[in-house]
KETI-704487 format. One line per 3 residues: number of its first residue (from 0); their letters; for each residue x, z, y of C-alpha. Coordinates in steps of 0.25 Angstrom, whole numbers, always signed. Each point is the difference from the previous one (the first is absolute). Layout:
NUM> a> X Z Y; ...
end
This chain:
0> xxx> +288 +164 -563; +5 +12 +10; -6 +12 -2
3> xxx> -9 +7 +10; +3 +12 +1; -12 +3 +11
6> xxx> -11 -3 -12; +11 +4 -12; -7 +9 -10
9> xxx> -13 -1 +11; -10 +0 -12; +6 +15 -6
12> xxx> -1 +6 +15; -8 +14 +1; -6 +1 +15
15> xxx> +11 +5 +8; +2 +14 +5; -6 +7 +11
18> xxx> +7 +15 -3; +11 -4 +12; +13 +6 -8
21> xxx> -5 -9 -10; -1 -11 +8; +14 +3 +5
24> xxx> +6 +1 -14; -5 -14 -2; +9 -7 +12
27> xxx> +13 -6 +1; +10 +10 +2; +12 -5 +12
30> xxx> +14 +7 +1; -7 +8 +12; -10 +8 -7
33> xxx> -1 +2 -14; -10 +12 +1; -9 +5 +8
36> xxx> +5 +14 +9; -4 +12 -6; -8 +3 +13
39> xxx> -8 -14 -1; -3 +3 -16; -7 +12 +5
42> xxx> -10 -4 +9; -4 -14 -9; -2 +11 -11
45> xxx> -9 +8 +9; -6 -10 +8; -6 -6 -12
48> xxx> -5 +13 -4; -8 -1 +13; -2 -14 +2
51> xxx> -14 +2 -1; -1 +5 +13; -2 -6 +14
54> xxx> +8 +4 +8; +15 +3 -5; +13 +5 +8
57> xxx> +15 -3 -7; +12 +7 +9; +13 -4 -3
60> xxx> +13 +1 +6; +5 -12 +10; +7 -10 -10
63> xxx> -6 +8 -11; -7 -15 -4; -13 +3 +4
66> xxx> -2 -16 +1; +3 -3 -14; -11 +12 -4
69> xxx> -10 -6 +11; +1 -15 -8; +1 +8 -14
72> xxx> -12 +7 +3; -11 -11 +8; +5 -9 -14
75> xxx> -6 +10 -7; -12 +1 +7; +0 -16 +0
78> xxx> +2 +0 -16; -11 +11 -2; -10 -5 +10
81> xxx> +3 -15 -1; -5 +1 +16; +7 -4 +12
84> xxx> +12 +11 +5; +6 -1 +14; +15 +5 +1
87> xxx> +1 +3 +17; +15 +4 +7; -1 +2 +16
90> xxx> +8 -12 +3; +4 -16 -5; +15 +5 -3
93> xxx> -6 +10 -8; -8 -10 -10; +11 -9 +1
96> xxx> +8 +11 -8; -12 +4 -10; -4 -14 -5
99> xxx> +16 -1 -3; +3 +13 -5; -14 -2 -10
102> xxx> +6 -16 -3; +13 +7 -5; -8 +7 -9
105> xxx> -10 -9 -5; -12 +5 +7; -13 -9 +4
108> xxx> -2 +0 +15; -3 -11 +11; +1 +1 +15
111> xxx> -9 +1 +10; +0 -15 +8; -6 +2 +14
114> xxx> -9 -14 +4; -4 -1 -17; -9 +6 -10
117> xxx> +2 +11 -9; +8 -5 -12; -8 -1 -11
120> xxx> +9 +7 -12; -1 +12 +10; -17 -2 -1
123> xxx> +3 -1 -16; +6 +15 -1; +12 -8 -5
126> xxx> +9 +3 +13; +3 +11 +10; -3 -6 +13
129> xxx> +13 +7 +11; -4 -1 +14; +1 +8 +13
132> xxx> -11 +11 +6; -2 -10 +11; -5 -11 -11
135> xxx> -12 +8 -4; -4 +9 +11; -4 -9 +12
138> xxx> -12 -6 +5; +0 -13 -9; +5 +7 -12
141> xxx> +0 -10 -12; -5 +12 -8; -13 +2 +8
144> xxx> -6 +9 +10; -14 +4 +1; -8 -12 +2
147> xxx> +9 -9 -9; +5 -4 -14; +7 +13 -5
150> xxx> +10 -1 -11; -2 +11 -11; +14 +5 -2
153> xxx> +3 +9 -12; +12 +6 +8; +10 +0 +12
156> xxx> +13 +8 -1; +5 +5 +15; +13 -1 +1
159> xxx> +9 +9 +11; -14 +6 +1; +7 +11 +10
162> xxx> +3 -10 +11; -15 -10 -1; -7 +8 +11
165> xxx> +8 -6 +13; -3 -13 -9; -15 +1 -1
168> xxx> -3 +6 +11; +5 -13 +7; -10 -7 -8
171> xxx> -9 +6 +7; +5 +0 +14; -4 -10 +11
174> xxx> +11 +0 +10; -5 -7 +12; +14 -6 +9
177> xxx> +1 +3 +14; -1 -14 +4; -14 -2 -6
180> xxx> -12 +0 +9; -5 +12 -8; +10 +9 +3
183> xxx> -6 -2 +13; -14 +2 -3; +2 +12 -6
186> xxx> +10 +7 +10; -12 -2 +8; -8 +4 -8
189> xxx> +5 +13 -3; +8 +0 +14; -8 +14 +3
192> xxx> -1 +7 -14; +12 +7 +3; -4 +8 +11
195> xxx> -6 +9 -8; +13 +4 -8; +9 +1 +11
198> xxx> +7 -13 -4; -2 -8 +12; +13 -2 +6
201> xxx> +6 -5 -14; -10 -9 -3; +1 -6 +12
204> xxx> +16 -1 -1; -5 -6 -14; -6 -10 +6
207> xxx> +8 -3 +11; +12 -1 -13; +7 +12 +7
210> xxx> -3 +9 -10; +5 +0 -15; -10 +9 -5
213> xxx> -11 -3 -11; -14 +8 +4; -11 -1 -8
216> xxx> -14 -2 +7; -10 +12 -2; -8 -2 -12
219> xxx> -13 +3 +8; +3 -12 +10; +2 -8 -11
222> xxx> -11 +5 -8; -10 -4 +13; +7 -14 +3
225> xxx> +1 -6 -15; -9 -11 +2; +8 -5 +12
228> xxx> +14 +1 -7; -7 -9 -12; -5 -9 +10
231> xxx> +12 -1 +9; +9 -2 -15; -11 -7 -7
234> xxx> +1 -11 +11; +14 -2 +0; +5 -11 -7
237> xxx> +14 +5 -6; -6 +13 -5; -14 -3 -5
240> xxx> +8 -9 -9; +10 +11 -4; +0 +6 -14
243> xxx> +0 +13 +6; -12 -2 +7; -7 -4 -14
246> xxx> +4 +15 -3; -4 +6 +13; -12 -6 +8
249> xxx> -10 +9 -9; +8 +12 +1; +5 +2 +13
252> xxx> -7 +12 +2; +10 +6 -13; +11 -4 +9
255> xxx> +12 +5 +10; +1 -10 +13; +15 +3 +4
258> xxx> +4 -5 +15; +16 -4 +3; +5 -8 +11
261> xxx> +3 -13 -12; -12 +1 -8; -15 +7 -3
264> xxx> -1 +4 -14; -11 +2 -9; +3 +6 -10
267> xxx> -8 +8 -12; +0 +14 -2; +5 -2 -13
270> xxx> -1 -14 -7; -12 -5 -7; +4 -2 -12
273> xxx> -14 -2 -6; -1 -12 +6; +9 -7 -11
276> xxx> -10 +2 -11; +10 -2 -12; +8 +9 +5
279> xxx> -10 +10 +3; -8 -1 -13; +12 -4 -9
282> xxx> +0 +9 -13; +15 +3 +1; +9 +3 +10
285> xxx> +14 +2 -2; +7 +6 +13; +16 +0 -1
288> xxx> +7 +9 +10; +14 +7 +1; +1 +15 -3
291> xxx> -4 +5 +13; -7 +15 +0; -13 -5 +8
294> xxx> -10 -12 -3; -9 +0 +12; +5 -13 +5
297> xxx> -4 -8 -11; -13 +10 -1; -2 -6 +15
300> xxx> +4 -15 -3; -8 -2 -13; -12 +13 -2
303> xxx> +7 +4 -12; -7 +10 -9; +7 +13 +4
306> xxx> +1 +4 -14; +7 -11 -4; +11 +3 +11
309> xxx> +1 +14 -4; +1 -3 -15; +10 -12 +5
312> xxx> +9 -6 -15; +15 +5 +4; +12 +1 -8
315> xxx> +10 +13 -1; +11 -10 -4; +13 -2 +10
318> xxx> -1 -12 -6; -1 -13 +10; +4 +10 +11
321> xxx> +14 -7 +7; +13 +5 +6; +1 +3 +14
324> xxx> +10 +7 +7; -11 +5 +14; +11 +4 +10
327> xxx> -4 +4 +13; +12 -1 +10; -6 +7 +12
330> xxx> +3 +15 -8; +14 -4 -4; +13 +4 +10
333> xxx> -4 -12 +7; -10 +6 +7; -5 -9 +12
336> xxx> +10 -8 -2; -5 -6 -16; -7 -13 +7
339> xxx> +16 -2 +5; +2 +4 -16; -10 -12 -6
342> xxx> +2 -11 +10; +16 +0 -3; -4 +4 -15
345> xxx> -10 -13 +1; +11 -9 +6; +12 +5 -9
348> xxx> -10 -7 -12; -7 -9 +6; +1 -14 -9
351> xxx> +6 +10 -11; -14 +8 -6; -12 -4 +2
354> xxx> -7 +7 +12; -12 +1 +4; -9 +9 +14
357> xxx> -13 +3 +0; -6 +3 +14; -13 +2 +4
360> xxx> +0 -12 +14; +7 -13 +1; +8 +7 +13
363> xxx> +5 +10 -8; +4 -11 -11; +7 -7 +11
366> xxx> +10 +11 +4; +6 +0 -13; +4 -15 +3
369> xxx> +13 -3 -2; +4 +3 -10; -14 -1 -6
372> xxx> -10 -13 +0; -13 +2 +3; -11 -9 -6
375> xxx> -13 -1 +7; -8 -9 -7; -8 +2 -12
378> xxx> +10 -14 -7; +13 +8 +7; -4 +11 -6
381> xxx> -1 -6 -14; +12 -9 +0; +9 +12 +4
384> xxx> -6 +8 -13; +2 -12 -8; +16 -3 +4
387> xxx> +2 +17 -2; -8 -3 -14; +9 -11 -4
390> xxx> +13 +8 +6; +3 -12 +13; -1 +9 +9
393> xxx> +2 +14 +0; -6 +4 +14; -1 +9 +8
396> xxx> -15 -5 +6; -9 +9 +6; -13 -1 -4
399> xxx> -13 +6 +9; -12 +5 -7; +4 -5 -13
402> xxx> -2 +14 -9; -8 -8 -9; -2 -12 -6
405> xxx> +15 -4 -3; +8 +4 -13; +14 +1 +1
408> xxx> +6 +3 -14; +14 +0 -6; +10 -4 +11
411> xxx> -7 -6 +8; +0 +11 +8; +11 +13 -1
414> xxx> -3 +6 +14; -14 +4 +4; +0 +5 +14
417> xxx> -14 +4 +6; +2 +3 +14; -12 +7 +7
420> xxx> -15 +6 -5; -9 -11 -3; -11 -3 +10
423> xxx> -14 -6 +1; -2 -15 +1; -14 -3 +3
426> xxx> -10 +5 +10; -7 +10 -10; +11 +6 -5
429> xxx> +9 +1 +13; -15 +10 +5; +1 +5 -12
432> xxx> +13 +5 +0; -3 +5 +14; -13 +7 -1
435> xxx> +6 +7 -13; +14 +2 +3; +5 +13 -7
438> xxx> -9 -3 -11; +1 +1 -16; -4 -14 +0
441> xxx> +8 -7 +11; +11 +8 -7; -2 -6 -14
444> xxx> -2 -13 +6; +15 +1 +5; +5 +5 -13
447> xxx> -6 -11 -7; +6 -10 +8; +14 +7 +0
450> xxx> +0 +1 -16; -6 -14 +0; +13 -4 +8
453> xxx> +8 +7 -8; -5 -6 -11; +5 -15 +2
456> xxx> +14 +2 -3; -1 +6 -14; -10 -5 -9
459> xxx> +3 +5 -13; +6 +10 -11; +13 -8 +1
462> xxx> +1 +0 +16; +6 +5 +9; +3 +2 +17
465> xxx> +5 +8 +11; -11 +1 +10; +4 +6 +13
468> xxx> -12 +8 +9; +3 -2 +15; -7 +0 +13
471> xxx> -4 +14 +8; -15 -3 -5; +2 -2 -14
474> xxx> +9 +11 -1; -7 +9 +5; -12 -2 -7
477> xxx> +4 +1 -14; +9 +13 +6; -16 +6 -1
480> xxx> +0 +7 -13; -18 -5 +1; +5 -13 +0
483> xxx> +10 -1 -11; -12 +5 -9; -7 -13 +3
486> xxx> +10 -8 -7; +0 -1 -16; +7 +9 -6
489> xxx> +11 -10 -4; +4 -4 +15; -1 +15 +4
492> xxx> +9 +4 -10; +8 -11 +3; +1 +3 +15
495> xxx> +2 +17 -3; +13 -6 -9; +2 -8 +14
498> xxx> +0 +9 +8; +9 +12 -8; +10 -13 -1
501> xxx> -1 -5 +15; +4 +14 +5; +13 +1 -6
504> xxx> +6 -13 +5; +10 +4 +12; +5 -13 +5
507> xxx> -1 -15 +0; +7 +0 -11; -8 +7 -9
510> xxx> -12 -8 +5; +8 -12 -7; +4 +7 -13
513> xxx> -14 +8 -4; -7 -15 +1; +10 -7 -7
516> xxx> -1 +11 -13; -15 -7 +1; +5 -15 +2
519> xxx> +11 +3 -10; -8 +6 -10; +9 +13 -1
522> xxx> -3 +8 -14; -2 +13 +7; -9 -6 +10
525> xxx> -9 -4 -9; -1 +12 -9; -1 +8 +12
528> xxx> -11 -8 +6; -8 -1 -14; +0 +14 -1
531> xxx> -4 +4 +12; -10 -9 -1; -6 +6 -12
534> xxx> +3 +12 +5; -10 +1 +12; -10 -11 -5
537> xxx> -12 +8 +3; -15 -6 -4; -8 +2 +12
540> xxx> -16 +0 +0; -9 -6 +9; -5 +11 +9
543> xxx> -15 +2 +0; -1 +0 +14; +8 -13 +1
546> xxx> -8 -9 -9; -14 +7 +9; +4 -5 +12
549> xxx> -1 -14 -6; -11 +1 -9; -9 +6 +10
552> xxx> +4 -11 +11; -5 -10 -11; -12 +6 -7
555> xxx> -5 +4 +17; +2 -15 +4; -7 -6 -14
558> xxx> -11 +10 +3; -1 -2 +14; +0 -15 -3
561> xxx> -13 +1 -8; -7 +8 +11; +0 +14 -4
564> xxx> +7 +5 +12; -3 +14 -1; +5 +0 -14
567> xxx> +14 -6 +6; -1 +11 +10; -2 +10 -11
570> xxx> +10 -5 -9; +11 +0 +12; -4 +13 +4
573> xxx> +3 +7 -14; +13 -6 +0; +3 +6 +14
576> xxx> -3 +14 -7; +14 -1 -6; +11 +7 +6
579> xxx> +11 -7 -3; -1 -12 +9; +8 -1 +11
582> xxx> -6 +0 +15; +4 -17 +4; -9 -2 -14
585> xxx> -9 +12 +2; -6 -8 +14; +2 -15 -8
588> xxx> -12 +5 -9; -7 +6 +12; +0 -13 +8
591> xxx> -4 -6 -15; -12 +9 +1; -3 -3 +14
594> xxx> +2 -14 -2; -12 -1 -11; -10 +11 +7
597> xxx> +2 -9 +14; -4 -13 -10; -12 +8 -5
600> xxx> -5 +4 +14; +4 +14 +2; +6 +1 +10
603> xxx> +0 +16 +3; +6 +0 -15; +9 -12 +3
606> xxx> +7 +8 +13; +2 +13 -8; +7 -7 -10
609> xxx> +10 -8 +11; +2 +15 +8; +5 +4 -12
612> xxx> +8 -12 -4; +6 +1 +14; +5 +13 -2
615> xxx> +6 +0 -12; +9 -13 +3; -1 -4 +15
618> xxx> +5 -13 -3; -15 -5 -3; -12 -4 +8
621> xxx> -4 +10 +12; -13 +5 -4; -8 -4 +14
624> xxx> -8 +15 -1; +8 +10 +6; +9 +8 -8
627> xxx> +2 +16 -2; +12 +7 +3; +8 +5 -11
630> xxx> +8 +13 +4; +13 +3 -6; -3 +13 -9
633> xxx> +14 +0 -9; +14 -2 +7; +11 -1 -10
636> xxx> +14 +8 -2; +10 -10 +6; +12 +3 -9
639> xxx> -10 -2 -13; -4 -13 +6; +12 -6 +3
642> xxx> +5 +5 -16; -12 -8 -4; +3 -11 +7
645> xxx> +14 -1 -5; -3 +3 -14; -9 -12 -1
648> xxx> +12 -7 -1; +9 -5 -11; +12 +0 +11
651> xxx> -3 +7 +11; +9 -10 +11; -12 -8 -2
654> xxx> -8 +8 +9; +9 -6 +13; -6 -14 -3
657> xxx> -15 +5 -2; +3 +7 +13; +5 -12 +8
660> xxx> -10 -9 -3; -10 +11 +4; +7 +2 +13
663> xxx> +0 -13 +5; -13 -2 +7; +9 +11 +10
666> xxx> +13 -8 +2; -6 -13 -1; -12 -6 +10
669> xxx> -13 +3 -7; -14 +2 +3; -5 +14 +3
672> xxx> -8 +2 -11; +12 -2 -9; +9 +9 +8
675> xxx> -10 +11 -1; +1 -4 -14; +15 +2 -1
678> xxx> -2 +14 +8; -9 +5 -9; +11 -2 -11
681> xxx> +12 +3 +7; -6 +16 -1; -3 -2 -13
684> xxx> +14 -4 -1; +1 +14 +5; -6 +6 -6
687> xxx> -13 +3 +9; -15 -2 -3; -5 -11 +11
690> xxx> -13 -8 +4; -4 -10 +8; -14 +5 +3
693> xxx> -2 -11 +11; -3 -9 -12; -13 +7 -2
696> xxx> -12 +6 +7; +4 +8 +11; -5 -8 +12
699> xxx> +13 -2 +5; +4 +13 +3; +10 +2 -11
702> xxx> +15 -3 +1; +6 -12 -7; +8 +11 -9
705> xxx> -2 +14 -4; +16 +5 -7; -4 +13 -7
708> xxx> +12 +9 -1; -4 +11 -7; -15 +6 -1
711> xxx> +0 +6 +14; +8 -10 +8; -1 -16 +4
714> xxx> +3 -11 +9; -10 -7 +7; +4 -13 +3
717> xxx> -4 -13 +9; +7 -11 -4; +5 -9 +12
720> xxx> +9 -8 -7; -3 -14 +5; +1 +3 +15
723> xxx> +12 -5 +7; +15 +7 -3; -2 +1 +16
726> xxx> -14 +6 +2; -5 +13 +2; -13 +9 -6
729> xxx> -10 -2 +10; -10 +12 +3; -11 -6 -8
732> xxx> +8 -2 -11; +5 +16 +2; -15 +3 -1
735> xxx> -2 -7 -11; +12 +8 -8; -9 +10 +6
738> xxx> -14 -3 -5; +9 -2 -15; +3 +16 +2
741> xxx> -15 +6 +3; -2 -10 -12; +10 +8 -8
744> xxx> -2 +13 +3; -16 -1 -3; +5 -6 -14
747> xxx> +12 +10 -3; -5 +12 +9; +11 +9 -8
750> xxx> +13 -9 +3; +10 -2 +10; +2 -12 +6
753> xxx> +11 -10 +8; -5 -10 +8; +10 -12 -2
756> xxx> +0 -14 +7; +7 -10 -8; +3 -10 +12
759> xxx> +14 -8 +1; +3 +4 +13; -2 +14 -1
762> xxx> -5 +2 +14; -12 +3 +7; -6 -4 +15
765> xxx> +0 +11 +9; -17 -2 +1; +0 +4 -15
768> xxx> +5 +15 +2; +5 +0 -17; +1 +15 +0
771> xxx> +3 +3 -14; +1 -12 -7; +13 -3 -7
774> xxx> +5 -17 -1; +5 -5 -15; +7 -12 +8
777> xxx> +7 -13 -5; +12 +7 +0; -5 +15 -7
780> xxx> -8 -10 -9; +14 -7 -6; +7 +14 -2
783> xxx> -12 +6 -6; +0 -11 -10; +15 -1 -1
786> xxx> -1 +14 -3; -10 -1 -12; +8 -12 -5
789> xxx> +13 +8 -1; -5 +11 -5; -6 -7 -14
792> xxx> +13 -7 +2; +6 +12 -3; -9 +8 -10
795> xxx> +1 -14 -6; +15 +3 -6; -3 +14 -5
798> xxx> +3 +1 -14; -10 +11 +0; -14 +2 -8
801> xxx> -13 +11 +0; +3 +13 +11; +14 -3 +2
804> xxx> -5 -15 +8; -10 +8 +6; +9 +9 +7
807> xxx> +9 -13 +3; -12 -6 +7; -3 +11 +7
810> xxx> +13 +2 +5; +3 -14 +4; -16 +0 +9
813> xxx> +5 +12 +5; +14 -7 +4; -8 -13 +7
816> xxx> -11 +9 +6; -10 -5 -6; -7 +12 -7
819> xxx> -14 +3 +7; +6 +13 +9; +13 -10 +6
822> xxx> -8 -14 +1; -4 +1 +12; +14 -1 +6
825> xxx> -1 -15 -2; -10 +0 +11; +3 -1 +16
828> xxx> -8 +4 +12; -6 -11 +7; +8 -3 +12
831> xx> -7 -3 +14; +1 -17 +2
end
């Protein structure tokens, strides 16, 4: 009779395990792994010291084996609660790759089946059920909602918790297609709401598909027209039947209503994740993340305890962290010439190394094509990781908006290229990223999406890659000193060692050479980038006012939820006490405030708020009460603030790329109110104190733009700049640049003043007698900012640091004209038409 080995010596069993090292040591060993990392022994021993907790955080580094813990762990759970425990990855690749790697080592799991019941060893606490987020947060969840059958869980693990809140929040997003009647009805609808904030001329470009904006309706129109929007989407067929709509039709007062020329979307302030019962009420929690400094996205996705992410399980061990040689080719001798460097660098190898870009659009994966494929669907996408996996095809292909989700270990791929700073994808996100720009948070949503990139090339101990940092975006973003601290430690470690390494290769040749002491595992290479990597690996905490932000923007939105509406304000208005918030996110938690106080009826409350979110971040609603004038008290040194500009730089060349990009509303066509924009920071550039006072209450007798030179002098300044190249300044016109200056000198009674018109053609009819007034034409308009450019151009090259930069920078201004006395040399006389 055969022996079987699956009831063999059955009767003499203890009950199994539940201590997760335990459980381990009981598994088949393969060749791969015959222990567990340092770094993954750690947090088991120290999560089952805690297990008894709800909430639990686990950090470890990317291709550290935080998959392998998160099955370890919701087995032990399983084995010591004998309940049901989910196992959730963000997408089906990613289960894939779980249920495989926990059938290599003997672990229970099953597969969600879409269309079919819950399995029943699953039910039985006998094995760990993997799906996706979207499996169990949607309208017809097989795990209940209120109203319906819940299933008790005794715990779900969260993995790549750090990237779930784009995930979730489209859970709990209606997005409403151009093509529907709906769309229709509520451009109709709201067709006069935006009046109120100024917005009329890009709505109506929205709705005529001229514009590519996202505006979001003002919450107080929305608030006064709910029953007709749950009337206009509860009668339309498609959507009443959505998932999203289960979610959303008793909430919509909770919720943003976002207007683009393609779509409407309604989306949640934040997702209601207590919707989903046994997720909500489950007893363990088990969030797995990447090392990053700051948890206040997966505080925002999921209304994690904030303790528990401020006491997250993390491991000091370098253990799991991979090689990579992060070069950036931009600050080597190749100057602008380095994309010239990787194209012939991507040619010469393609077909030889596995190569793979990342890009943030599918145009900007097209233009690496030839030499590079580029797959577009989800089944291109995964046949090209499966023939770079099994070594048929070595690339390149240019993937776009894949930072996530796919794992490209050993050789199949060598060469990481990420070309360009992420960007938003969906609605919410895209206003997000607006509203916010500048802000810690859009600026850790980056970094997490660039260390995610990084990330798929190397996933282990044993790894390693070259990947290559390119586009003017990208570069000069992690060029910020504020930003590289957002990355782990070990990625900002690892691009410090990139960067001391990039600037010493001269030519194309060397290029060549430092990668292939990577690629060819060159002995000194690798104990030089292992101590170095010891060397600056630096812990970094969570700081307080990081994990606050998030927290309050939860514990405000769960209160709110439950009607205590003054408490919410409360809560909200503690928090804005602090100091350390920056101004976009200072007014995001004004509007917050007002949003709630205009929900609860006071309205007098409500506006107050929304004047003080609009001026703290002028990218949010236009409170409709009139709004005071602020008068500039403090105007800076200009030399200190052009040090302080360039010191927040970890290369200083990177300031040219930050000033382009902020100059081109002025060289390219533009609306007016983003060409006031780009003035406003061209004398920042400068150096200057500047305003745009028109933007708030002064009746219209303000000027577009107040540039303060100094505390007793400034320029008063109408901007023109959509008139004809051809067409004068009229009389009225000159009289309104002359209403601006009674305006100024009731406000600054002390100062000096120039009167200038910005107008193209810097002339004026004979009618409008411009007596005094000075022009900033097309032309002193390009040399001004040619000037500024080439100035940082050359303060960018200076080897210099402290006083001695300071007196370079002064003597370089000074050299261009462009200290406060010699500026006004760029400006003309009008000339008679």
């Amino acid at each position: 009779m055969p022996i079987d080995f699956k009831t063999f010596g059955a009767s003499k069993a203890e009950p199994p395990p539940s201590d997760p090292i335990e459980i381990f040591r009981r598994l088949p060993k393969s060749e791969n792994l015959i222990d567990l990392h340092v770094s993954q022994a750690e947090v088991l021993e120290e999560w089952n010291k805690k297990r008894g907790a709800k909430d639990t955080v686990i950090k470890l580094h990317t291709g550290g084996g935080k998959t392998l813990v998160g099955l370890l762990i919701g087995t032990s759970i399983m084995r010591h609660s004998g309940e049901p425990v989910v196992y959730l990855c963000p997408n089906r690749q990613l289960v894939d790759q779980t249920i495989a790697l926990a059938n290599s080592y003997g672990l229970d799991v099953c597969a969600y089946v879409k269309g079919k019941p819950l399995p029943g060893p699953f039910f039985d606490g006998k094995s760990l059920l993997v799906c996706t987020y979207h499996a169990v947060f949607h309208g017809a969840s097989k795990f209940g909602t209120p109203g319906r059958p819940i299933v008790t869980l005794g715990g779900v693990i969260c993995d790549d918790a750090h990237s779930a809140f784009s995930i979730l929040r489209d859970q709990f997003t209606l997005s409403i297609d151009r093509s529907s009647r709906a769309y229709e009805r509520l451009i109709s609808l709201f067709a006069s709401s935006f009046s109120e904030v100024g917005m009329v001329g890009t709505f109506e470009g929205i709705a005529q598909r001229a514009e590519r904006s996202i505006i979001e309706v003002p919450y107080w129109s929305w608030f006064t027209k709910l029953e007709e929007v749950r009337n206009i989407l509860g009668t339309t067929g498609d959507i009443s039947e959505s998932l999203e709509w289960q979610f959303l039709r008793d909430n919509l007062q909770y919720c943003h209503a976002l207007f683009s020329g393609n779509a409407i979307s309604i989306t949640s302030v934040l997702p209601f994740v207590d919707l989903i019962p046994s997720f909500d009420k489950c007893r363990n929690r088990v969030f797995m993340s990447a090392t990053f400094p700051d948890d206040g996205s997966s505080i925002l996705a999921f209304d994690i305890d904030r303790t528990a992410a401020e006491t997250a399980i993390t491991s000091s061990s370098l253990a799991g962290i991979s090689e990579r040689m992060i070069l950036i080719p931009a600050v080597t001798g190749a100057g602008e010439k380095s994309h010239t460097w990787v194209r012939s660098a991507l040619k010469a190898i393609a077909g030889k190394v596995a190569t793979c870009i990342l890009t943030p659009s599918g145009t900007q994966a097209d233009s690496w094509c030839p030499p590079a494929s580029h797959p577009v669907s989800a089944e291109g996408v995964q046949d090209a990781v499966k023939f770079l996996t099994d070594g048929s095809d070595k690339g390149p292909y240019a993937f776009a908006q894949r930072y996530e989700g796919i794992d490209l270990s050993g050789n199949a791929c060598r060469i990481l290229i990420i070309d360009g700073t992420p960007t938003a994808m969906s609605a919410y996100d895209t206003y997000r990223a607006v509203v916010l720009n500048g802000s810690r948070s859009i600026d850790l949503w980056v970094a997490q999406k660039i260390e995610q990139g990084a990330g798929r090339a190397s996933r282990g101990p044993s790894d390693y890659s070259v990947v290559l940092l390119v586009g003017d975006s990208l570069v000069h973003w992690i060029s910020r000193q504020r930003n590289l601290q957002l990355m782990t430690s070990a990625t900002r470690a690892q691009i410090e060692i990139g960067q001391e390494v990039s600037r010493h290769i001269e030519s194309y040749k060397d290029f060549g050479d430092v990668m292939n002491k990577c690629l060819g595992r060159d002995r000194d290479w690798r104990r030089f980038a292992a101590e170095q990597l010891a060397d600056r690996m630096k812990s970094t905490e969570a700081e307080e006012s990081d994990l606050s932000d998030a927290s309050t923007e939860r514990k405000a939105l769960r209160i709110w939820r439950d009607g205590f509406h003054e408490k919410a304000i409360t809560t909200i208005v503690r928090h804005l006490e602090k100091k350390s918030l920056d101004d976009a996110t200072r007014g995001w938690f004004f509007q917050l405030a007002a949003r709630i106080a205009s929900h609860w009826g006071a309205t007098e409350k409500s506006e107050e708020f929304q004047k003080s979110a609009y001026l703290s971040n002028r990218l949010l609603l236009k409170p409709r009460a009139p709004l005071p004038y602020a008068p500039i008290t403090i105007v800076d040194d200009q030399i200190e603030k052009v040090f302080g500009r360039l010191k927040s730089f970890a290369f200083r060349r990177a300031v040219l790329q930050e000033f382009d990009d902020a100059m081109q509303p002025l060289v390219n066509a533009a609306s007016s109110n983003q060409m006031d924009a780009a003035m406003e920071k061209l004398a920042d550039f400068i150096g200057l104190k500047a305003q745009r006072p028109d933007n708030t209450s002064t009746n219209g007798k303000g000027p577009d733009l107040l540039w303060f030179l100094s505390n007793l002098d400034a320029w008063v300044i109408e901007s023109k700049s959509k008139k004809l190249a051809q067409n004068a300044l009229t009389k009225e016109e000159h009289g309104q640049l002359l209403v601006a200056g009674v305006w100024f000198d009731s406000m600054y009674p002390k100062h000096q003043k120039l009167l200038v018109s910005m107008i193209p053609s810097g002339k004026c009819t004979d009618s409008s007698q411009a007596v005094g007034v000075l022009s900033l034409d097309t032309t002193a308009l390009s040399n001004l900012v040619t000037a500024v450019r080439a100035a940082y151009d050359e303060i960018s090259h200076a080897v210099l640091e402290g006083e001695q930069l300071k007196q370079r920078i002064a003597q370089v201004w000074e050299k261009y004209k462009l200290t406060a006395e010699k500026l006004s040399t760029h400006l003309k006389p009008l000339q008679k038409n």
